[in-house]
N, C-alpha and C positions, 0 to 999 in steps of 0.2 A: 758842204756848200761853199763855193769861193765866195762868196759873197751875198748879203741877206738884204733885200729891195721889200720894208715892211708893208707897205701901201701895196705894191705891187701884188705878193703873195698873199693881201689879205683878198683882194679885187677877185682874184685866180680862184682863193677858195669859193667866195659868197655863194658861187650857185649851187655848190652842191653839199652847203649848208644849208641853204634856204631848202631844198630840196629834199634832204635829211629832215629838217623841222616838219616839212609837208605830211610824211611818213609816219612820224610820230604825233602831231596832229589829229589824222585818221585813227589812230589808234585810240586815242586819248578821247575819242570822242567819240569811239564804240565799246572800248573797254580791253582789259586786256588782262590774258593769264601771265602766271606769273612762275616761274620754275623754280628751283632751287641750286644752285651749281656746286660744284663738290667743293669748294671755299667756302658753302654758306650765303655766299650773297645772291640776291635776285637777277635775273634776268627774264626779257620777255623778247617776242617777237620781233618789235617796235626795234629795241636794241641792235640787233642783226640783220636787218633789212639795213637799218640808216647807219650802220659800219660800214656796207658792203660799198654803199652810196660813194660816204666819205671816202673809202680805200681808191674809189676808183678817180675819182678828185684831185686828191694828191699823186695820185700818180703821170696825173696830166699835168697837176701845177707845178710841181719838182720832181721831176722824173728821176732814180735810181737814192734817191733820198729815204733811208729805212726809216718803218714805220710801225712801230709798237702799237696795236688797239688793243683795248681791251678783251674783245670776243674771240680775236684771234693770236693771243697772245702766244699762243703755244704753238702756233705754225710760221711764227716769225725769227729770223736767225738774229743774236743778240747783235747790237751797230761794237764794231771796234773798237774799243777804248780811244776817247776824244773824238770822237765823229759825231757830225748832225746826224739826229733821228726827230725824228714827231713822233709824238705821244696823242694817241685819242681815245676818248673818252664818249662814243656814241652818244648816251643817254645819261648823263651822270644827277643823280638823284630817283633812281628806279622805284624807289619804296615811297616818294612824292608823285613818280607820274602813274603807279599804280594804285594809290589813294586820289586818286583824282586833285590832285592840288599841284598849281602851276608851277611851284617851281625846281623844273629840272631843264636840263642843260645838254647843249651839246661842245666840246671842247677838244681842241686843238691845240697842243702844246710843238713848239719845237728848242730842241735841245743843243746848243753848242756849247763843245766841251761837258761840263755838267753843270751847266745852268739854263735854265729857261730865258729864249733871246726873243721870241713871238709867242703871242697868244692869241686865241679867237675862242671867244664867249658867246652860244649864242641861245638867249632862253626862248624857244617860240613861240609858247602857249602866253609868254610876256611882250611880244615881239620887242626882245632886246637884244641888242649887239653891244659887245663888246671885246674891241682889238684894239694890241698896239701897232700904230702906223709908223712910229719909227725908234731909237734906240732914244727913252725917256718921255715917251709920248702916248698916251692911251686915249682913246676917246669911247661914246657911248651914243648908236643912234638907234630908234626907232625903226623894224623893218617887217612886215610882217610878212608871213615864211608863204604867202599866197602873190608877193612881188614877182616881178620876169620880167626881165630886161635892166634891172635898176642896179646902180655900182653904190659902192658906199660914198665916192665925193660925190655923187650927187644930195646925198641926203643931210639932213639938217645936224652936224655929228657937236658935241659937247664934251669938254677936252674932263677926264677925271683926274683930279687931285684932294688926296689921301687930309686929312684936318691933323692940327695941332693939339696933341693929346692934354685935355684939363687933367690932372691929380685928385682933381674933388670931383667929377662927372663922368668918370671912365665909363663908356660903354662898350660891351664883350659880347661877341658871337659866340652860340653853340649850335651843334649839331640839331636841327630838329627829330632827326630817327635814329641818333646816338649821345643818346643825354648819359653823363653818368658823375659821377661822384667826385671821380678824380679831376674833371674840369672845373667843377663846383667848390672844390678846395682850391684849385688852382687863382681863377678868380679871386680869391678872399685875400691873397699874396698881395695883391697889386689895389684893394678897397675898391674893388668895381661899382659904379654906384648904379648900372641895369645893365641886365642879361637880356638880349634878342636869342630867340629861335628862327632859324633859316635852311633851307634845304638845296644842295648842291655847291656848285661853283659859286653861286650868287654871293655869298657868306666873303669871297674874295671880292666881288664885285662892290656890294655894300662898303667894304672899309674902302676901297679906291678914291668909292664916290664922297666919302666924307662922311659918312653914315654911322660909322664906329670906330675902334679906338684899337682890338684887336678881336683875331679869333683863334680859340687854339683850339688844335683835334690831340686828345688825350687818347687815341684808337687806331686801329688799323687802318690805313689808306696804299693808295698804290701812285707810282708817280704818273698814269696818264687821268687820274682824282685831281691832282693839284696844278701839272704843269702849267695848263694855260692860264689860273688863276693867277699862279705866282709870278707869272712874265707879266700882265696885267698891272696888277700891283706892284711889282717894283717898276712898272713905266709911270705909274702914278705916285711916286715917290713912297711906297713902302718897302718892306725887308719880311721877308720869310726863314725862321732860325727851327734850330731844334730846338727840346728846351732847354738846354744849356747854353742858346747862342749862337752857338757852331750854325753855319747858312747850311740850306738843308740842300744839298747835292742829289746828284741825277746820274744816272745811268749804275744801276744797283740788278745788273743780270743776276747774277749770280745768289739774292738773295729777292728772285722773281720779282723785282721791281716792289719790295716792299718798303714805305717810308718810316722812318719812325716817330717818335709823337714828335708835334711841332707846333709853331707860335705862328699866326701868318698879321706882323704888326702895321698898323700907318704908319708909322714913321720906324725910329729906333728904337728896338728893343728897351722896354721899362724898365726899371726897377722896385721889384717889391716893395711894399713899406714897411719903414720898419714900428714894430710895435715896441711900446715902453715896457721894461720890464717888473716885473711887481715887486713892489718892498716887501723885503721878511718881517 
């Protein structure tokens, strides 16, 4: 892309966002089977209908701009080393909108170079939005996905920024449908003083808004899982590392877009604490 107009492209998505939520909606509200795909993870119906939505979206909003989905990942040619691509993420939290519990997502990453430069969050069963409108700038408005005709500067938007981490009140996101040990330790590193459970992108959105302190996935994700969260949060002043630090980069063809574990913090990465050590 010669150049990236955040407000503009988010304007361009909305409808067929809102539109995508619609889809999913109906489903959610009749119910929904659920497959198993040869990775193991879930997909359903809902998923590939509200891709196809998006796919055709982008291709009016940013025409010749390659586009990673999730569903159709394997009929897409990898973007050329340092090229825009978007990343999407149809339904991200399938095993929350198949438990009937609201929060899952629909997400829009776009990628210049290998960092996430835009994002669009949108939870519909929450009616919430969440984009950045421009390079450091994220906000959060109310839309519900049954809207037509409505832009985003018309609505009431609420600018997110990420809170000043206490030492003695950390609070740390975990996976709600991938709990496991190794986060559990991990946390104890850093004297967490509460663990939230959350499902989806939201878990990015919550630290944005000031809600938490960090969230780390100890597990398997893919970069159209995290892109638009992580563009999100670092417009609301946070940083996304692995966990050693290192910022967690994008465009990973060659190892099917797999991430690996990573920190997604408000501010700058912590530092553990240190414990005393015991007299002999």
């Amino acid at each position: 892309m010669k150049s990236l107009d955040h407000a503009k492209l988010a304007e361009a998505l909305l409808p067929s966002v809102l539109a995508a939520g619609r889809i999913e909606m109906r489903h959610f509200a009749a119910g929904v089977d659920v497959e198993i795909k040869p990775d193991a993870s879930p997909v359903t119906a809902a998923d590939r209908e509200a891709e196809a939505v998006l796919l055709e979206g982008l291709s009016r909003a940013a025409r010749g701009v390659p586009v990673i989905a999730e569903e159709s990942v394997g009929k897409a040619s990898p973007p050329a080393p340092g090229a825009a691509y978007f990343l999407v993420d149809p339904l991200d939290g399938t095993r929350e909108f198949a438990s009937r519990r609201e929060e899952f997502t629909i997400n829009i990453g776009l990628v210049v170079g290998a960092a996430p430069a835009f994002g669009m969050i949108y939870a519909p069963a929450l009616r919430a939005l969440y984009v950045t409108l421009e390079p450091g700038v994220a906000v959060e408005a109310r839309i519900a996905p049954d809207s037509e005709g409505i832009s985003i500067a018309e609505c009431a938007l609420s600018p997110l920024r990420t809170r000043e981490p206490d030492p003695n009140a950390l609070v740390a996101l975990e996976s709600r449908s991938h709990r496991n040990k190794a986060a559990e330790d991990f946390f104890a590193r850093f004297g967490v003083a509460h663990v939230k459970c959350a499902g989806s992108s939201l878990k990015f959105c919550m630290i944005a808004r000031g809600e938490a302190d960090f969230y780390a996935r100890l597990g398997p994700t893919r970069e159209w899982d995290t892109a638009a969260g992580h563009a999100v949060l670092t417009a609301a002043g946070g940083t996304v590392t692995t966990v050693d630090g290192t910022p967690l980069a994008y465009g990973k063809s060659a190892q099917s877009y797999l991430n690996p574990h990573f920190v997604a913090w408000g501010r700058q990465p912590l530092r553990p604490i240190r414990r005393s050590r015991p007299r002999d």
